[in-house]
N, CA, C and O atoms as a GROMACS GRO file, in nm:
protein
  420
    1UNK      N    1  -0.670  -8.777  18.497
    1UNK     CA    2  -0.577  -8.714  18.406
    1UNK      C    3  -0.474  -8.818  18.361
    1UNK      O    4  -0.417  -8.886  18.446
    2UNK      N    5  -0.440  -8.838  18.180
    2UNK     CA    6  -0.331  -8.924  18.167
    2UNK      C    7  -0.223  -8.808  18.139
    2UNK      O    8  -0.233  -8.702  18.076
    3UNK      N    9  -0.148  -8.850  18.190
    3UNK     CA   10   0.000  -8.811  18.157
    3UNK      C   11   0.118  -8.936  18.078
    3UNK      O   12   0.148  -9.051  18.113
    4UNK      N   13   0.168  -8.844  17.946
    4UNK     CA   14   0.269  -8.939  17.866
    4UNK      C   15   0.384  -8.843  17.845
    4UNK      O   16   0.368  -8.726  17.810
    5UNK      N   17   0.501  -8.899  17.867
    5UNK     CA   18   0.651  -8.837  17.861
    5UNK      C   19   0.710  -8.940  17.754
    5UNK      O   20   0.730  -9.061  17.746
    6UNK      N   21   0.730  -8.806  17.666
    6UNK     CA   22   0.825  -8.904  17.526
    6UNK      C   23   0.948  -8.832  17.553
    6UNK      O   24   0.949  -8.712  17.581
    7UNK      N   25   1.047  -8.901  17.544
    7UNK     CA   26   1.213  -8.849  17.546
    7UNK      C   27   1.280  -8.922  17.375
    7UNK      O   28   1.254  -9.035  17.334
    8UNK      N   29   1.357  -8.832  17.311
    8UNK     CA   30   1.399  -8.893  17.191
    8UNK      C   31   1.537  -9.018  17.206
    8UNK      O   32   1.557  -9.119  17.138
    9UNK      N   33   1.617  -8.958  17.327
    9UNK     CA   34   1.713  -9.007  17.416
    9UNK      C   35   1.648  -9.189  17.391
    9UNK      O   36   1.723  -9.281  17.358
   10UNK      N   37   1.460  -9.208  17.421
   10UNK     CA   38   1.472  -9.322  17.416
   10UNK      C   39   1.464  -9.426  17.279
   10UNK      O   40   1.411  -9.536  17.257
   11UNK      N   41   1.522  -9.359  17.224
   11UNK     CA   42   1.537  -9.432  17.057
   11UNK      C   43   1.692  -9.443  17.005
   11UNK      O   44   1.775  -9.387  17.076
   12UNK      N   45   1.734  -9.507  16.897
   12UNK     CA   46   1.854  -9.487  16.881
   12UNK      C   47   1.851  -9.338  16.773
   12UNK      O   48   1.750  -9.285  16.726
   13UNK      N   49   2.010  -9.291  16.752
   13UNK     CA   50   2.000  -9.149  16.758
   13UNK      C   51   1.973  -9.122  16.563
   13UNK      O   52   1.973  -9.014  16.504
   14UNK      N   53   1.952  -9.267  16.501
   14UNK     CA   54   1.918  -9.249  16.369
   14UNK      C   55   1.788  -9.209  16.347
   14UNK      O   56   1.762  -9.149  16.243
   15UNK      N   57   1.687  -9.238  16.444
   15UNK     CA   58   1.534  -9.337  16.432
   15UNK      C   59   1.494  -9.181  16.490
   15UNK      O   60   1.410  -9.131  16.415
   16UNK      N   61   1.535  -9.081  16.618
   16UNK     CA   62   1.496  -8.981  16.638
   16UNK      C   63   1.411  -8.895  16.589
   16UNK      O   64   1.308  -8.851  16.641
   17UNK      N   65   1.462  -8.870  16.476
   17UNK     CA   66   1.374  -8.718  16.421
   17UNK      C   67   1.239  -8.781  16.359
   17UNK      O   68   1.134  -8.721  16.381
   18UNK      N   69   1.238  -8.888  16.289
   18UNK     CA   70   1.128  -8.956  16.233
   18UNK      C   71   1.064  -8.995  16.336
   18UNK      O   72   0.942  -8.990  16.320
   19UNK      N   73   1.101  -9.036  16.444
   19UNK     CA   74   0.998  -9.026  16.590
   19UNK      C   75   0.940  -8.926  16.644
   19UNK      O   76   0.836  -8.922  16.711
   20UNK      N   77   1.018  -8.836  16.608
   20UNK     CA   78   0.952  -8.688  16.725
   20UNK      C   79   0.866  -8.648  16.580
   20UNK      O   80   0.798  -8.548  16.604
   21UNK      N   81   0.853  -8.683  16.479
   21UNK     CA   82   0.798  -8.636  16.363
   21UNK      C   83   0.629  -8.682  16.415
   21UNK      O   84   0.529  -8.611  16.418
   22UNK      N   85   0.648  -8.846  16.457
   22UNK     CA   86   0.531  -8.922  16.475
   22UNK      C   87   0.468  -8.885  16.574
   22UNK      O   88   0.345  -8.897  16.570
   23UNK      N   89   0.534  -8.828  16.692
   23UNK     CA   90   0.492  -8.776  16.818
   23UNK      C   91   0.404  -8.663  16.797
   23UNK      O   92   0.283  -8.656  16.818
   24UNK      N   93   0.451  -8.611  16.772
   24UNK     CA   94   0.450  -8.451  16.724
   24UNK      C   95   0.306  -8.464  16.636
   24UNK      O   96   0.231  -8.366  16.639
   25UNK      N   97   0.270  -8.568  16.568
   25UNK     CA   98   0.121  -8.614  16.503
   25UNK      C   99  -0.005  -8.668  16.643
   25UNK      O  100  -0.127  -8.659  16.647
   26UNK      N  101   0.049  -8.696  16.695
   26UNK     CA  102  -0.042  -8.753  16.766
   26UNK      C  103  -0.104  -8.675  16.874
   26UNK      O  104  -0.182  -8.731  16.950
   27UNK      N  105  -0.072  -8.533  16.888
   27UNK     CA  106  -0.134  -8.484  16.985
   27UNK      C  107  -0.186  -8.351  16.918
   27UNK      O  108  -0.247  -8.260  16.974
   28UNK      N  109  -0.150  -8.358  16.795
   28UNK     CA  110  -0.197  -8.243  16.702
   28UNK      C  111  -0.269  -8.278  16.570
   28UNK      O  112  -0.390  -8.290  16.550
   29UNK      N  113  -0.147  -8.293  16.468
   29UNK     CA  114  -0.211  -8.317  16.329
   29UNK      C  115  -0.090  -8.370  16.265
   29UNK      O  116   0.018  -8.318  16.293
   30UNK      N  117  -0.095  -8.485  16.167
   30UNK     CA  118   0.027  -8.530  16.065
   30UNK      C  119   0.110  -8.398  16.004
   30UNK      O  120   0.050  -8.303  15.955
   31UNK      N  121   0.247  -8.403  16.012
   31UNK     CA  122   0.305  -8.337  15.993
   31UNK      C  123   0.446  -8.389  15.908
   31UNK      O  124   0.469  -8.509  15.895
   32UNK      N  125   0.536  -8.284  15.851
   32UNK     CA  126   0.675  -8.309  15.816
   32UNK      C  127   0.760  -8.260  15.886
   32UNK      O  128   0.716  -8.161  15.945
   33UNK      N  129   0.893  -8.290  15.914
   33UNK     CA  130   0.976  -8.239  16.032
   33UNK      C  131   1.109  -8.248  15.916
   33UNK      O  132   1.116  -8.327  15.821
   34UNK      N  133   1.196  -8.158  15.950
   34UNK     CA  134   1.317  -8.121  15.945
   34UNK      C  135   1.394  -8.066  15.998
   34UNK      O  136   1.355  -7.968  16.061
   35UNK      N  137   1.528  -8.094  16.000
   35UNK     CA  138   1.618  -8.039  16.149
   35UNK      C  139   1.776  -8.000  16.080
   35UNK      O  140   1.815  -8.059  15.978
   36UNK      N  141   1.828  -7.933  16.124
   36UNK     CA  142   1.914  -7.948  16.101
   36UNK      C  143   2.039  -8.030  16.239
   36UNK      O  144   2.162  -8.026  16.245
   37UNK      N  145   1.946  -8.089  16.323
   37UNK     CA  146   2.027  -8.184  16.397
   37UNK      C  147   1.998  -8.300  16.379
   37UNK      O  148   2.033  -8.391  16.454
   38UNK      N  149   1.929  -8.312  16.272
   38UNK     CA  150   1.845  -8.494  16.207
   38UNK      C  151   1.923  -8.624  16.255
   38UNK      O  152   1.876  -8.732  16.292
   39UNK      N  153   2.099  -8.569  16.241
   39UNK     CA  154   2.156  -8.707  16.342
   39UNK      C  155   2.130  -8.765  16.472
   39UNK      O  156   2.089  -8.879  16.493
   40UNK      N  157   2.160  -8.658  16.574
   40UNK     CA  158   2.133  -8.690  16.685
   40UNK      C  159   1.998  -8.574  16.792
   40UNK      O  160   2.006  -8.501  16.890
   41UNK      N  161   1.874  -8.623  16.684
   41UNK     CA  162   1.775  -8.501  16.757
   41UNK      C  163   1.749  -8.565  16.897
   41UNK      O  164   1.735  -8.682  16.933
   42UNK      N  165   1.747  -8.439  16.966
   42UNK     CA  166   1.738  -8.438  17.112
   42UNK      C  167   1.609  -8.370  17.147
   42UNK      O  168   1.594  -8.253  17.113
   43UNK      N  169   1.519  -8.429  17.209
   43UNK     CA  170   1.350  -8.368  17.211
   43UNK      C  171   1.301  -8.436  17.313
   43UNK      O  172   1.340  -8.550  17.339
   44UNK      N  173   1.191  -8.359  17.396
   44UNK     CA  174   1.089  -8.403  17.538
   44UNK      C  175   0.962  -8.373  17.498
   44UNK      O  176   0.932  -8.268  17.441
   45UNK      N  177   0.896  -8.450  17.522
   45UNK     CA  178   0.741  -8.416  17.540
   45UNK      C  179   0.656  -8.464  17.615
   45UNK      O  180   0.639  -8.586  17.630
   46UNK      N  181   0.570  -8.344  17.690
   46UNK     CA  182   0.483  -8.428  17.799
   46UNK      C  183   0.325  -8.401  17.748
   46UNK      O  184   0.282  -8.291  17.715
   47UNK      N  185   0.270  -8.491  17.748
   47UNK     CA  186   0.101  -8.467  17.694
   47UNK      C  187   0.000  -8.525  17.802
   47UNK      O  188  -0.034  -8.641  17.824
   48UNK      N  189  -0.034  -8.416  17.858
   48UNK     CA  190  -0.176  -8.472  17.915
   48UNK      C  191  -0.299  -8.440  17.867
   48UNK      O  192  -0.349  -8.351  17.798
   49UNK      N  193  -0.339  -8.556  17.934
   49UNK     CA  194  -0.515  -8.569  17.854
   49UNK      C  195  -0.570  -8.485  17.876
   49UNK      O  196  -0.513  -8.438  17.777
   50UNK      N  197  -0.633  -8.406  17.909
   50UNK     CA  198  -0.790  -8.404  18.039
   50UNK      C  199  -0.897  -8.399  17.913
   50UNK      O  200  -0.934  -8.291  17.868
   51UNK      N  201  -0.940  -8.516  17.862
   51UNK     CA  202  -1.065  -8.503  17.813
   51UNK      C  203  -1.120  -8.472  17.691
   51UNK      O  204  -1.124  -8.559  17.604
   52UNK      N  205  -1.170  -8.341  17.668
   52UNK     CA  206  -1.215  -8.288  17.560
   52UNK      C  207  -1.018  -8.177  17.502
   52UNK      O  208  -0.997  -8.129  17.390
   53UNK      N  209  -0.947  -8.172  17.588
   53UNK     CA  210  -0.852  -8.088  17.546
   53UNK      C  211  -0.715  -8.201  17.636
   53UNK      O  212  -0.706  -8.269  17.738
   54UNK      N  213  -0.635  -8.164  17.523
   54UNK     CA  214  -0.478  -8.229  17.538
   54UNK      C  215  -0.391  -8.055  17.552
   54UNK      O  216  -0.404  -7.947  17.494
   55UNK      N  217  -0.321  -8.098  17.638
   55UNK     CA  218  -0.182  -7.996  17.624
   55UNK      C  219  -0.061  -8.086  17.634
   55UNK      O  220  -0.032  -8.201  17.668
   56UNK      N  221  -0.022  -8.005  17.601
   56UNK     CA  222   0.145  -8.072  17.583
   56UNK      C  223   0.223  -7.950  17.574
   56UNK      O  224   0.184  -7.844  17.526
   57UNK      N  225   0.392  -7.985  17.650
   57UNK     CA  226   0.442  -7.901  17.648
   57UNK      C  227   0.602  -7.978  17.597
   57UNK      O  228   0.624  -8.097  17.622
   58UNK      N  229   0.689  -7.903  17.535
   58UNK     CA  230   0.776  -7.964  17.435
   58UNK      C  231   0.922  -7.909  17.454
   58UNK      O  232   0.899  -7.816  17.531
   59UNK      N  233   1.048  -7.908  17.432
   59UNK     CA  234   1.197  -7.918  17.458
   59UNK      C  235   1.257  -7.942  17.302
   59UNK      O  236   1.309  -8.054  17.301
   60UNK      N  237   1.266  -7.896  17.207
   60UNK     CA  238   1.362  -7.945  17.075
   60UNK      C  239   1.455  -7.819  17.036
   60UNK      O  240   1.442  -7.701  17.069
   61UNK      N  241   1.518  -7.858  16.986
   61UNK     CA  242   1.601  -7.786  16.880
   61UNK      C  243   1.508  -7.723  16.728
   61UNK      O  244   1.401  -7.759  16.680
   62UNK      N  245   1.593  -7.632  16.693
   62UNK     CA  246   1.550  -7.595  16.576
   62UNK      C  247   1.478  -7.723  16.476
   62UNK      O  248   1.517  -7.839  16.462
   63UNK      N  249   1.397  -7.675  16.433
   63UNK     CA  250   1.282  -7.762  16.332
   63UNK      C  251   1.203  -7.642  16.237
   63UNK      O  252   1.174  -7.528  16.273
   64UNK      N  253   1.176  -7.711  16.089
   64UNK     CA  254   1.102  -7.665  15.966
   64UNK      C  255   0.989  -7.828  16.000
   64UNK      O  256   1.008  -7.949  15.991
   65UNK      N  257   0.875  -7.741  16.038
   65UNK     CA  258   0.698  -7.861  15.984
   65UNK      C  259   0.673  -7.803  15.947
   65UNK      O  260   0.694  -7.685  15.975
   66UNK      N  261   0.600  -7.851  15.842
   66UNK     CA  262   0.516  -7.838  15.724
   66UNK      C  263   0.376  -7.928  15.693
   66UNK      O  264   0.351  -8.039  15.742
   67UNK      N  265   0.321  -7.880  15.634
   67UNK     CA  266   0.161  -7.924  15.689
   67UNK      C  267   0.159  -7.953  15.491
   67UNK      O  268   0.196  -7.851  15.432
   68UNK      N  269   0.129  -8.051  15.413
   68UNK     CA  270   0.094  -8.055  15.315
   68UNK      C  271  -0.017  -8.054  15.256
   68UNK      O  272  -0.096  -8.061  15.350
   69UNK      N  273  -0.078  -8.051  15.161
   69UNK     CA  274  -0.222  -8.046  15.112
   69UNK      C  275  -0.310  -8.228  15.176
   69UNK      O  276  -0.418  -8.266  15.222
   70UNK      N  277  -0.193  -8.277  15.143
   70UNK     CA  278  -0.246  -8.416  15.177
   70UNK      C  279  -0.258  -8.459  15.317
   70UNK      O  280  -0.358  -8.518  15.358
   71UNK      N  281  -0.152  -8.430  15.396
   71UNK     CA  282  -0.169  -8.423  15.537
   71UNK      C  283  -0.246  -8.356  15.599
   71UNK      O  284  -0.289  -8.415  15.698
   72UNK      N  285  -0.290  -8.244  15.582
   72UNK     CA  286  -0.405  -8.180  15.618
   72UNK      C  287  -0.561  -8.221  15.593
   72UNK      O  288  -0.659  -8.194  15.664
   73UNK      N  289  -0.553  -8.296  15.466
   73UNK     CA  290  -0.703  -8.357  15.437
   73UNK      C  291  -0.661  -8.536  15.545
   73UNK      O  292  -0.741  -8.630  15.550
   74UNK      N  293  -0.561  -8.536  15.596
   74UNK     CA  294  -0.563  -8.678  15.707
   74UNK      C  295  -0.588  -8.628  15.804
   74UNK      O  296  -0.599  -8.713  15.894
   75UNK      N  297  -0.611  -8.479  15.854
   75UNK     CA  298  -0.653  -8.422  16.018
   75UNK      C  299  -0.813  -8.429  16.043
   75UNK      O  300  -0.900  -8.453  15.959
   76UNK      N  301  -0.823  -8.408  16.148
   76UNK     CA  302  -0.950  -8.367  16.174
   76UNK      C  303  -0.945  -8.217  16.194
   76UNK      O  304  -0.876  -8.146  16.267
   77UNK      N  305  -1.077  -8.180  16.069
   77UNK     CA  306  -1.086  -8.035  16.098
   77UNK      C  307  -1.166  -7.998  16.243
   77UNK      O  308  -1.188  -7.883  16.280
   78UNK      N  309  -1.189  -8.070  16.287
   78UNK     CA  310  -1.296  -8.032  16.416
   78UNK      C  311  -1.188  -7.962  16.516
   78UNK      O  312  -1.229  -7.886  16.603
   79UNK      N  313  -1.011  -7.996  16.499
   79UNK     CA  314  -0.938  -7.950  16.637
   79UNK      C  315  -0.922  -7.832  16.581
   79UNK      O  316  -0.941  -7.796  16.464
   80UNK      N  317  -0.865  -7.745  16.726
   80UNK     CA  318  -0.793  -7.621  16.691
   80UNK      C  319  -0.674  -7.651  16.789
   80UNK      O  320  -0.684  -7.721  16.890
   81UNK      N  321  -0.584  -7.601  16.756
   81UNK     CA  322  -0.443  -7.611  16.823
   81UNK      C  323  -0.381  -7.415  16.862
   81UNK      O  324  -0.387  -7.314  16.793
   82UNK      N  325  -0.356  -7.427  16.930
   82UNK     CA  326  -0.293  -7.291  17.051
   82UNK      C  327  -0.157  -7.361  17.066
   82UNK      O  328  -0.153  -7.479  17.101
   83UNK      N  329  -0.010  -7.269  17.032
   83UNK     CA  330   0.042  -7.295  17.098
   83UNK      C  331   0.146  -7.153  17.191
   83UNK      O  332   0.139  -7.030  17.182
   84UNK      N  333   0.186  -7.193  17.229
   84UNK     CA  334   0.292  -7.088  17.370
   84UNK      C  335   0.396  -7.132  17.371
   84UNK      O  336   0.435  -7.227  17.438
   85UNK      N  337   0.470  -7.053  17.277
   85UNK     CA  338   0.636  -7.018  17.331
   85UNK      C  339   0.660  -6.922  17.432
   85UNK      O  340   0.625  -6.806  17.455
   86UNK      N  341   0.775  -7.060  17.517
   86UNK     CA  342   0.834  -6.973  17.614
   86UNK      C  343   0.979  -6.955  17.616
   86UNK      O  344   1.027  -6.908  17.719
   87UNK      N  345   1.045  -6.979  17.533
   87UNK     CA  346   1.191  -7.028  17.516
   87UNK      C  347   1.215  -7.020  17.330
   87UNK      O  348   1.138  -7.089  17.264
   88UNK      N  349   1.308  -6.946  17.265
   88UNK     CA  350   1.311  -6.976  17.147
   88UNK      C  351   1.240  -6.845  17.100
   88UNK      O  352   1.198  -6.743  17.153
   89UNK      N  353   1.249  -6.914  16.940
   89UNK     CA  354   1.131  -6.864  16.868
   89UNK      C  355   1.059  -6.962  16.741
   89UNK      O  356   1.118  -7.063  16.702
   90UNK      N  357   0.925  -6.920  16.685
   90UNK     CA  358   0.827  -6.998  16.656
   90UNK      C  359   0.845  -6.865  16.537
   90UNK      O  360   0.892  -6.752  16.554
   91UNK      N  361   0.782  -6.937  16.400
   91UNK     CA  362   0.771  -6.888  16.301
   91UNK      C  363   0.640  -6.982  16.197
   91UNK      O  364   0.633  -7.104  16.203
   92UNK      N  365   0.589  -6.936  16.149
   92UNK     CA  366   0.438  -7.007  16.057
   92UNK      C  367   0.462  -6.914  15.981
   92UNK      O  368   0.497  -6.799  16.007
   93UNK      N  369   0.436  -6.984  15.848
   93UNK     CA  370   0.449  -6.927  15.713
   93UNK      C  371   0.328  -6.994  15.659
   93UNK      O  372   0.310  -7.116  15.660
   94UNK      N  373   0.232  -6.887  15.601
   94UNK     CA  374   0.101  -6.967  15.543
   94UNK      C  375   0.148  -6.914  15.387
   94UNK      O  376   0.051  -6.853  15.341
   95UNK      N  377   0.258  -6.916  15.290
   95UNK     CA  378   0.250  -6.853  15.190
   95UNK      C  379   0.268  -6.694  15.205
   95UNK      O  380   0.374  -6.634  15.226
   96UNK      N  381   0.169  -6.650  15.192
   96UNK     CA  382   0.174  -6.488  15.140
   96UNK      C  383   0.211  -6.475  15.319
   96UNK      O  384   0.317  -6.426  15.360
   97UNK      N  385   0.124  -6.517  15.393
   97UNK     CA  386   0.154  -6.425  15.555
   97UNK      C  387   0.252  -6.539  15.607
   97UNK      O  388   0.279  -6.656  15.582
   98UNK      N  389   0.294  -6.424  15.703
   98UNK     CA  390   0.448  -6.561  15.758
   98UNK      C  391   0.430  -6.455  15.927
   98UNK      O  392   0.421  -6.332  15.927
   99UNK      N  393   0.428  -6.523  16.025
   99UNK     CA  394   0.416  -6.471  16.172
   99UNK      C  395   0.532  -6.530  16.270
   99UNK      O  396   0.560  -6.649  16.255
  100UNK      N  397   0.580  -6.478  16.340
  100UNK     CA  398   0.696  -6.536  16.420
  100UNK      C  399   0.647  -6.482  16.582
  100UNK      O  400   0.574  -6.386  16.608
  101UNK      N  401   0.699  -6.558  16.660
  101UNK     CA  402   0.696  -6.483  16.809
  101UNK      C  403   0.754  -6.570  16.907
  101UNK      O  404   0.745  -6.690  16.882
  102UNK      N  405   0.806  -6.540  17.003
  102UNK     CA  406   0.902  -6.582  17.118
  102UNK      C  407   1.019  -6.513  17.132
  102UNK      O  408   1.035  -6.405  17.074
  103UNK      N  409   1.123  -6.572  17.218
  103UNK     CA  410   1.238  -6.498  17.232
  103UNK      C  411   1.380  -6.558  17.207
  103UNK      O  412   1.376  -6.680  17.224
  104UNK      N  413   1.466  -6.526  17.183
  104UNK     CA  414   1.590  -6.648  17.154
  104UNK      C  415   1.640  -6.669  17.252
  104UNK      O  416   1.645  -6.592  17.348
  105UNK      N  417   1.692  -6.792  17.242
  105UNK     CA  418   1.718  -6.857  17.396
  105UNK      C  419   1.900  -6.854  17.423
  105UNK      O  420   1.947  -6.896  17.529
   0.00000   0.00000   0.00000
């Protein structure tokens, strides 16, 4: 099993959000990030391997991703991604349908 721990703490506090943006690609799919704490974003992430499946489990503040026409033709359609809120809440907007779920923290 690999295990990787990203902390945003280890960047300076400009370079942050465009990091957790890049992070946030690599265990899923290219993405856009927006915050309204973009100065000093504060974010954890731990990703382990095992293999044919990655999990990762994550720590941020409020964030808007967005998946563009073009970023989406840079994924691989072969993944599927699951995720689990346990803290917060989660919202996806596909256009016409928009789904939310978790709890506020």
């Amino acid at each position: 099993m690999n295990e990787r721990v990203f902390r945003t703490e280890d960047v300076p506090a400009e370079d942050r959000l465009a990091y957790w943006a890049e992070r946030m690609a690599q265990p899923h799919a290219p993405v856009q990030v927006r915050s309204n704490h973009a100065e000093d974003f504060r974010a954890t992430q731990r990703v382990l391997d095992l293999g044919a499946v990655t999990v990762w489990s994550a720590t941020f503040p409020q964030v808007v991703v967005r998946r563009t026409p073009r970023l989406i033709r840079r994924s691989d359609p072969g993944l599927s991604h699951l995720s689990l809120v346990v803290a917060g809440t989660w919202t996806a907007d596909w256009g016409t349908t928009r789904w939310s779920t978790g709890r506020p923290t």
